[in-house]
C-alpha positions in Angstrom: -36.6 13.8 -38.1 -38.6 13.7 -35.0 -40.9 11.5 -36.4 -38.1 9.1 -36.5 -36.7 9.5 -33.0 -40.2 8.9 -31.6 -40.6 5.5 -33.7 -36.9 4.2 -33.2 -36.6 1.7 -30.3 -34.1 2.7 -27.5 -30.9 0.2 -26.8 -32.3 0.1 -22.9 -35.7 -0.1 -23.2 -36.4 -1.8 -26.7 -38.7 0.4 -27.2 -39.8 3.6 -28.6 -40.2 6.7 -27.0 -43.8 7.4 -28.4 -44.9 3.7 -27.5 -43.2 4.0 -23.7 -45.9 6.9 -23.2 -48.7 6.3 -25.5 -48.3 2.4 -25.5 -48.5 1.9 -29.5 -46.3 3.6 -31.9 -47.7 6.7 -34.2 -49.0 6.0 -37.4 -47.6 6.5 -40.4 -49.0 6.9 -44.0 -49.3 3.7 -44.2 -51.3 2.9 -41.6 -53.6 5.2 -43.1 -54.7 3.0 -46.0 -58.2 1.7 -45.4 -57.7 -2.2 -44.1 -60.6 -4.6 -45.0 -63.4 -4.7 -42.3 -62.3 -6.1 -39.2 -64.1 -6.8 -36.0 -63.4 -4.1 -33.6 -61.3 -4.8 -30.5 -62.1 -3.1 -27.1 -59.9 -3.3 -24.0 -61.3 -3.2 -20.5 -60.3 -0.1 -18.9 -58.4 -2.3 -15.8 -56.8 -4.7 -17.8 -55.4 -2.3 -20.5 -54.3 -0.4 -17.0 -52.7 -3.2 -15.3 -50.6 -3.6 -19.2 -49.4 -0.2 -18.7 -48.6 -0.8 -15.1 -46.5 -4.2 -16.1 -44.7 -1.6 -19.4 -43.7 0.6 -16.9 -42.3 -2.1 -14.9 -40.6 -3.5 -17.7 -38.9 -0.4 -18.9 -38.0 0.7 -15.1 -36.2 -2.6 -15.2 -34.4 -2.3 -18.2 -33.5 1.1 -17.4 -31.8 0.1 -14.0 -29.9 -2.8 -15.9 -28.2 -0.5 -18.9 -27.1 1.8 -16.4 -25.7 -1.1 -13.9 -24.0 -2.3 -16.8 -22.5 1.4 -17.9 -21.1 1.6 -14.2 -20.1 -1.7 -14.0 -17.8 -2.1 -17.2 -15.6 1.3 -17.6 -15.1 0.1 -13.6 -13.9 -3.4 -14.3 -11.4 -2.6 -17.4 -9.9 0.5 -15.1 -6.4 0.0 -14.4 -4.8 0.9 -10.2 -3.0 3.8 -10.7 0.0 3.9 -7.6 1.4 7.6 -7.8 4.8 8.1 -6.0 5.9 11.2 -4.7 9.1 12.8 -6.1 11.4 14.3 -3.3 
């Protein structure tokens, strides 16, 4: 079950919660089976930094935005309520 949670994109960010702190998502049995021999692909420590820096961004953002949208709409549909006092 939490195996699932970790993998399943959030509505805010679009993105899981395993992949907004380890960048990737984990790997499943699946990605266990042995792939033909590919060439090997390296980052460069400050450009794979920078990425995370710009993710972190992006998920700040998207964060900010859901919850200005859960203030603004139960706000906008709200009806005035005038109370009158009974003497």
């Amino acid at each position: 079950m939490e195996f699932a949670f970790n993998q399943t994109p959030s509505k805010t960010t679009n993105l899981s919660p395993f992949q907004v702190v380890y960048r990737c998502n984990p790997q499943t049995p699946l990605d266990l089976i042995p792939i033909p021999n590919l060439p090997k692909f390296s980052w460069e420590a400050e450009k794979r930094a920078k990425e995370i820096q710009d993710l972190n961004v992006k998920v700040k953002e998207r964060i900010e935005k859901s919850n200005d949208q859960a203030y603004i709409k139960p706000t906008s549909t709200r009806k005035k309520l005038i109370f009158n006092p009974v003497v």
